[in-house]
C-alpha positions in Angstrom: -10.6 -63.4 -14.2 -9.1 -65.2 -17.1 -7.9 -63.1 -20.4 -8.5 -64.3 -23.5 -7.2 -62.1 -26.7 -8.0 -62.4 -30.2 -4.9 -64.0 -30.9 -6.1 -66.8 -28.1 -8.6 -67.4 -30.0 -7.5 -67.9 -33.6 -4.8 -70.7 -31.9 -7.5 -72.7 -29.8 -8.2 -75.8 -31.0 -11.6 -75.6 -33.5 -14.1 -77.4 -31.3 -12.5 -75.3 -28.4 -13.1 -72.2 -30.5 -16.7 -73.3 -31.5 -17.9 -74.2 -28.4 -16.4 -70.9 -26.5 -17.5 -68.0 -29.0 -20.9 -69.4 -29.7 -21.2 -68.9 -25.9 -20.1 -65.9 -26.1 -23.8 -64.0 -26.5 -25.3 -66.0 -23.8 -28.8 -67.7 -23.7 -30.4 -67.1 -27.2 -33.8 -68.3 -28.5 -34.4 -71.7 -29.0 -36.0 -71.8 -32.6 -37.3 -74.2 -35.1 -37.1 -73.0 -39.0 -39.7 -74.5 -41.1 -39.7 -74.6 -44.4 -40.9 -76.0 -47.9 -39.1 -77.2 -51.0 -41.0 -76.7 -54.5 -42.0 -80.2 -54.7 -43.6 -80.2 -51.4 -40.8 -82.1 -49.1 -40.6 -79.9 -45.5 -37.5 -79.2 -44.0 -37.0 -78.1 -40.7 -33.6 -77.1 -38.7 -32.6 -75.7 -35.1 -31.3 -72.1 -34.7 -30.2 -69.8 -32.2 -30.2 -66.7 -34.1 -33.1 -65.0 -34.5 -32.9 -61.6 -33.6 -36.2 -58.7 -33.9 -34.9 -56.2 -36.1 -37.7 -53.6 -36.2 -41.2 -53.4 -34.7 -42.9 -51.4 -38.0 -42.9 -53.2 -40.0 -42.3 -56.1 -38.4 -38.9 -57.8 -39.0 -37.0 -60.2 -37.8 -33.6 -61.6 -38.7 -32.0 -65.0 -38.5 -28.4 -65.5 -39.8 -27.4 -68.9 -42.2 -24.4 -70.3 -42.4 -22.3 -70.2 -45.3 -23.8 -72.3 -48.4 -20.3 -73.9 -49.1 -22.8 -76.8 -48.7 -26.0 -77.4 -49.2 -28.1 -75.7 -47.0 -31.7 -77.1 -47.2 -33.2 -73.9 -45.1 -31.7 -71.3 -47.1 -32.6 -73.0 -50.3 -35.8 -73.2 -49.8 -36.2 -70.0 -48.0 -34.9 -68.9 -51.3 -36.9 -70.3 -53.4 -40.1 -70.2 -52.3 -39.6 -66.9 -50.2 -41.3 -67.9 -46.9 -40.9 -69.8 -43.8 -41.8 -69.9 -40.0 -39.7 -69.7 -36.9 -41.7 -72.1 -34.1 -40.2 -71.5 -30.6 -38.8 -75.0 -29.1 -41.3 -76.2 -26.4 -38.4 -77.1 -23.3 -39.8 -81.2 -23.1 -39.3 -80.9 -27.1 -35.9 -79.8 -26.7 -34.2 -83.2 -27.1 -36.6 -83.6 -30.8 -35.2 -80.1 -31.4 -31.9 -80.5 -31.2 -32.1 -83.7 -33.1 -33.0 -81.7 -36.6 -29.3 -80.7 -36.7 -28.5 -84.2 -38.4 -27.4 -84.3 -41.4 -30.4 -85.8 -43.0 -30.4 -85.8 -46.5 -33.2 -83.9 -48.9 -35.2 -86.8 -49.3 -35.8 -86.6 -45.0 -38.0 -84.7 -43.3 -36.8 -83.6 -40.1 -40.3 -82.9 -38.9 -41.1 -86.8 -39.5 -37.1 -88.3 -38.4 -37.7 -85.7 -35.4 -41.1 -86.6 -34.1 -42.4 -83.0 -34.9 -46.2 -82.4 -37.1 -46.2 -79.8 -40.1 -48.8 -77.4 -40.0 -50.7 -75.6 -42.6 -52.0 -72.6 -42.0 -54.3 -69.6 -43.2 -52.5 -70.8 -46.9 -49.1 -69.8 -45.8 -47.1 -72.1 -47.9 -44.8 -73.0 -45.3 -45.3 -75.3 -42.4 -45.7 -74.5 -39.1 -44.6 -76.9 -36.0 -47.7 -77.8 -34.8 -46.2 -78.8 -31.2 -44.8 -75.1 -30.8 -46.3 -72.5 -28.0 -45.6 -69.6 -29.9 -45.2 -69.9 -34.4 -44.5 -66.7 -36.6 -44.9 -66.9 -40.4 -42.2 -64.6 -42.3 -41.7 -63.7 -45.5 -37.9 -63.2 -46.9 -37.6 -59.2 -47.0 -33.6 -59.1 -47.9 -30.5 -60.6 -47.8 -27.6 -59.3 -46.0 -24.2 -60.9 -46.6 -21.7 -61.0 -44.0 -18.2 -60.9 -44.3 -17.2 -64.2 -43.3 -19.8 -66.2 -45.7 -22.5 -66.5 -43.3 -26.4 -64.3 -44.4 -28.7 -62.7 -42.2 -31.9 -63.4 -43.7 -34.6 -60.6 -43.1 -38.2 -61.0 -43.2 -41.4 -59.4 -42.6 -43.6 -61.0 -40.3 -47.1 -61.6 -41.7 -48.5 -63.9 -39.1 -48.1 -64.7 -35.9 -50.2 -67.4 -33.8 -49.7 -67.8 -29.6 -51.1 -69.8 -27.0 -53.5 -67.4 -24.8 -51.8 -67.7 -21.6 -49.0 -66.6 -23.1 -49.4 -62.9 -24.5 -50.1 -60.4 -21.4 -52.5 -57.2 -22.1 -49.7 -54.8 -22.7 -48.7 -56.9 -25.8 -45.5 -59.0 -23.9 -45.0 -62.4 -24.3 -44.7 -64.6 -20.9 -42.6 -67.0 -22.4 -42.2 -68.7 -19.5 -46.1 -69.6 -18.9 -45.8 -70.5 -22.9 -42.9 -73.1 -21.8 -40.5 -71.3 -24.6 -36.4 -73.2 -24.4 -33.4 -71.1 -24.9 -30.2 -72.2 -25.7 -26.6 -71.6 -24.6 -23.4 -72.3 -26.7 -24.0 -75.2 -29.6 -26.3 -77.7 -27.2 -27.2 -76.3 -24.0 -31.4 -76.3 -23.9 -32.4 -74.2 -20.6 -36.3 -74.1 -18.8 -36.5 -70.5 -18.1 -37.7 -68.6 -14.5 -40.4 -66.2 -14.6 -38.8 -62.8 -15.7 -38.1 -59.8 -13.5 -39.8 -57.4 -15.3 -39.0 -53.2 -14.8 -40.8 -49.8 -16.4 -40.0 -47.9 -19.2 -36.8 -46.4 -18.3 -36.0 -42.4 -17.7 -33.1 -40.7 -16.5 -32.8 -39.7 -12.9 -36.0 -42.4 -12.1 -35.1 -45.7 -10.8 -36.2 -48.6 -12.6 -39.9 -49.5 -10.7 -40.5 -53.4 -10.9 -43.6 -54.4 -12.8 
Protein backbone atom coordinates (compact mmCIF):
# COMPACT_ATOMS: atom_id res chain seq x y z
CA UNK A 1 0.00 0.00 0.00
CA UNK A 2 1.35 3.21 -1.25
CA UNK A 3 2.06 6.21 1.52
CA UNK A 4 1.26 9.43 0.76
CA UNK A 5 2.18 12.31 3.54
CA UNK A 6 1.07 15.70 3.73
CA UNK A 7 4.19 16.95 2.57
CA UNK A 8 3.42 14.58 -0.72
CA UNK A 9 0.81 16.34 -1.20
CA UNK A 10 1.62 20.01 -1.10
CA UNK A 11 4.65 19.05 -3.88
CA UNK A 12 2.30 17.14 -6.39
CA UNK A 13 1.74 18.72 -9.29
CA UNK A 14 -1.83 20.94 -8.98
CA UNK A 15 -3.97 18.87 -11.35
CA UNK A 16 -2.29 15.75 -9.66
CA UNK A 17 -3.32 17.24 -6.32
CA UNK A 18 -6.88 18.17 -7.53
CA UNK A 19 -7.71 15.18 -9.01
CA UNK A 20 -6.37 12.87 -5.98
CA UNK A 21 -7.85 14.76 -2.76
CA UNK A 22 -11.18 15.38 -4.32
CA UNK A 23 -11.21 11.56 -4.47
CA UNK A 24 -10.31 11.39 -1.38
CA UNK A 25 -14.14 11.09 0.23
CA UNK A 26 -15.28 8.66 -2.37
CA UNK A 27 -18.58 8.57 -4.28
CA UNK A 28 -20.56 11.80 -3.32
CA UNK A 29 -23.95 13.07 -4.59
CA UNK A 30 -24.39 14.02 -7.92
CA UNK A 31 -26.26 17.49 -7.59
CA UNK A 32 -27.61 20.31 -9.62
CA UNK A 33 -27.88 23.91 -7.81
CA UNK A 34 -30.53 26.02 -9.19
CA UNK A 35 -30.82 29.28 -8.70
CA UNK A 36 -32.26 32.85 -9.63
CA UNK A 37 -30.65 36.28 -10.19
CA UNK A 38 -32.87 39.44 -9.28
CA UNK A 39 -33.66 40.19 -12.75
CA UNK A 40 -34.93 36.82 -13.45
CA UNK A 41 -31.81 35.12 -15.45
CA UNK A 42 -31.43 31.21 -13.84
CA UNK A 43 -28.30 29.84 -13.12
CA UNK A 44 -27.50 26.41 -12.56
CA UNK A 45 -24.06 24.57 -11.56
CA UNK A 46 -22.84 20.92 -10.66
CA UNK A 47 -21.79 20.02 -7.07
CA UNK A 48 -20.62 17.25 -5.14
CA UNK A 49 -20.99 18.61 -1.79
CA UNK A 50 -24.10 18.46 -0.35
CA UNK A 51 -24.09 16.99 2.94
CA UNK A 52 -27.61 16.51 5.51
CA UNK A 53 -26.70 18.44 8.49
CA UNK A 54 -29.63 17.82 10.77
CA UNK A 55 -32.98 16.08 10.45
CA UNK A 56 -35.09 18.80 12.78
CA UNK A 57 -35.14 21.15 11.37
CA UNK A 58 -34.25 20.04 8.26
CA UNK A 59 -30.76 21.23 7.02
CA UNK A 60 -28.58 20.57 4.56
CA UNK A 61 -25.16 21.91 3.70
CA UNK A 62 -23.32 22.45 0.46
CA UNK A 63 -19.80 24.07 0.42
CA UNK A 64 -18.83 27.06 -2.40
CA UNK A 65 -15.79 27.74 -3.51
CA UNK A 66 -13.97 30.77 -2.75
CA UNK A 67 -15.56 34.05 -4.40
CA UNK A 68 -12.05 35.32 -5.62
CA UNK A 69 -14.31 35.18 -8.75
CA UNK A 70 -17.45 35.52 -9.51
CA UNK A 71 -19.49 32.88 -8.40
CA UNK A 72 -22.93 33.12 -10.07
CA UNK A 73 -24.44 30.31 -7.37
CA UNK A 74 -23.42 32.00 -4.30
CA UNK A 75 -24.38 35.37 -5.54
CA UNK A 76 -27.57 34.69 -6.17
CA UNK A 77 -28.02 32.36 -3.31
CA UNK A 78 -27.15 35.46 -1.63
CA UNK A 79 -29.18 37.66 -2.78
CA UNK A 80 -32.31 36.25 -3.17
CA UNK A 81 -31.84 33.67 -0.18
CA UNK A 82 -33.14 30.50 -1.84
CA UNK A 83 -32.29 27.81 -4.15
CA UNK A 84 -32.88 24.04 -5.01
CA UNK A 85 -30.47 21.11 -5.09
CA UNK A 86 -32.03 18.62 -8.05
CA UNK A 87 -30.25 15.17 -7.91
CA UNK A 88 -28.48 14.43 -11.52
CA UNK A 89 -30.64 11.74 -13.34
CA UNK A 90 -27.38 9.03 -14.51
CA UNK A 91 -28.53 9.48 -18.70
CA UNK A 92 -28.38 13.33 -17.72
CA UNK A 93 -25.04 13.02 -16.41
CA UNK A 94 -23.14 14.20 -19.49
CA UNK A 95 -25.89 17.64 -19.53
CA UNK A 96 -24.78 17.79 -15.81
CA UNK A 97 -21.43 17.94 -15.91
CA UNK A 98 -21.59 20.26 -18.85
CA UNK A 99 -22.96 23.30 -16.42
CA UNK A 100 -19.35 23.54 -15.07
CA UNK A 101 -18.43 25.88 -18.12
CA UNK A 102 -17.61 28.91 -17.69
CA UNK A 103 -20.62 30.56 -19.16
CA UNK A 104 -21.01 33.98 -18.55
CA UNK A 105 -24.14 35.77 -16.58
CA UNK A 106 -25.92 36.48 -19.59
CA UNK A 107 -26.15 32.18 -20.10
CA UNK A 108 -28.33 30.03 -18.69
CA UNK A 109 -26.89 26.81 -18.01
CA UNK A 110 -30.33 25.23 -17.83
CA UNK A 111 -30.90 26.41 -21.60
CA UNK A 112 -26.72 25.84 -22.89
CA UNK A 113 -27.24 22.41 -20.90
CA UNK A 114 -30.40 21.06 -22.29
CA UNK A 115 -32.05 21.14 -18.80
CA UNK A 116 -36.03 22.95 -18.18
CA UNK A 117 -36.48 25.40 -15.14
CA UNK A 118 -39.24 24.67 -12.94
CA UNK A 119 -41.48 26.81 -10.92
CA UNK A 120 -42.96 25.66 -8.24
CA UNK A 121 -45.58 26.13 -5.23
CA UNK A 122 -44.07 30.06 -5.67
CA UNK A 123 -40.64 29.16 -4.59
CA UNK A 124 -38.67 31.72 -6.39
CA UNK A 125 -36.10 29.48 -7.50
CA UNK A 126 -36.15 27.02 -10.19
CA UNK A 127 -36.31 23.63 -10.03
CA UNK A 128 -34.72 21.07 -12.73
CA UNK A 129 -37.71 19.75 -14.10
CA UNK A 130 -35.76 16.55 -15.55
CA UNK A 131 -34.59 15.61 -11.82
CA UNK A 132 -36.09 12.34 -9.84
CA UNK A 133 -35.74 13.75 -6.64
CA UNK A 134 -35.71 18.23 -6.17
CA UNK A 135 -35.42 19.94 -2.63
CA UNK A 136 -36.19 23.65 -2.26
CA UNK A 137 -33.85 25.36 0.51
CA UNK A 138 -33.68 28.42 1.97
CA UNK A 139 -30.08 29.95 2.99
CA UNK A 140 -30.06 29.40 6.99
CA UNK A 141 -26.21 30.62 7.62
CA UNK A 142 -23.03 30.97 6.40
CA UNK A 143 -20.07 29.19 7.62
CA UNK A 144 -16.59 30.30 6.49
CA UNK A 145 -13.94 27.95 6.14
CA UNK A 146 -10.42 28.52 6.62
CA UNK A 147 -9.10 28.23 3.27
CA UNK A 148 -11.79 30.72 1.49
CA UNK A 149 -14.28 28.21 0.60
CA UNK A 150 -18.39 28.62 2.57
CA UNK A 151 -20.55 25.95 3.63
CA UNK A 152 -23.80 27.33 2.88
CA UNK A 153 -26.62 26.00 5.25
CA UNK A 154 -30.18 25.97 4.59
CA UNK A 155 -33.51 24.80 5.72
CA UNK A 156 -35.31 22.61 3.67
CA UNK A 157 -38.84 23.84 2.97
CA UNK A 158 -39.88 21.57 0.21
CA UNK A 159 -39.17 18.62 -1.11
CA UNK A 160 -40.82 16.86 -4.26
CA UNK A 161 -39.94 12.82 -5.29
CA UNK A 162 -40.90 10.48 -7.81
CA UNK A 163 -43.23 7.78 -6.02
CA UNK A 164 -41.31 4.75 -6.73
CA UNK A 165 -38.70 6.24 -5.10
CA UNK A 166 -39.56 6.97 -1.29
CA UNK A 167 -40.13 3.53 0.60
CA UNK A 168 -42.76 3.41 3.65
CA UNK A 169 -40.29 3.84 6.41
CA UNK A 170 -39.36 7.30 4.87
CA UNK A 171 -35.84 6.04 2.77
CA UNK A 172 -35.14 7.07 -0.41
CA UNK A 173 -34.35 4.16 -3.11
CA UNK A 174 -32.24 6.12 -5.04
CA UNK A 175 -31.46 3.60 -7.13
CA UNK A 176 -35.21 2.91 -8.46
CA UNK A 177 -35.22 6.95 -8.74
CA UNK A 178 -32.08 6.57 -11.13
CA UNK A 179 -30.03 9.23 -8.74
CA UNK A 180 -25.81 9.63 -10.28
CA UNK A 181 -23.06 10.04 -7.85
CA UNK A 182 -19.84 11.19 -8.52
CA UNK A 183 -16.23 10.38 -7.86
CA UNK A 184 -13.21 12.73 -7.88
CA UNK A 185 -13.80 16.06 -10.29
CA UNK A 186 -15.78 13.94 -13.33
CA UNK A 187 -16.39 10.52 -12.59
CA UNK A 188 -20.60 10.07 -12.97
CA UNK A 189 -21.45 6.44 -11.56
CA UNK A 190 -25.12 4.26 -12.02
CA UNK A 191 -25.59 2.99 -8.67
CA UNK A 192 -26.57 -0.97 -7.52
CA UNK A 193 -29.42 -1.44 -5.36
CA UNK A 194 -28.16 -0.87 -1.64
CA UNK A 195 -27.50 -3.50 1.02
CA UNK A 196 -29.59 -2.18 3.52
CA UNK A 197 -29.04 -3.38 7.60
CA UNK A 198 -31.23 -2.46 11.04
CA UNK A 199 -30.77 -0.01 13.39
CA UNK A 200 -27.60 -0.83 15.05
CA UNK A 201 -27.09 -2.06 18.91
CA UNK A 202 -24.18 -3.28 20.68
CA UNK A 203 -23.65 -6.98 21.10
CA UNK A 204 -26.56 -7.53 18.01
CA UNK A 205 -25.31 -8.22 14.65
CA UNK A 206 -26.36 -6.04 12.04
CA UNK A 207 -29.78 -8.04 10.47
CA UNK A 208 -30.16 -7.23 6.67
CA UNK A 209 -33.30 -5.44 5.66
Amino acid sequence: MRHITAADIKNFERIYRLNLVNGLPGFKPANLIGTAAPDGATNLAVFSSALHLGSDPPLLGIVTRPATVPRHTYQNIKTCGCYTLNHVPVALAAQAHYTSADFGPELSEFEECGFTAEYRDDFPAPYVAESPLSIGLRLREELPISNGTVLLVGTVEHVYVGDKGLREDGTLDLFALGTACVSGLDGYHETMPPARFGYARPGQPPVAL
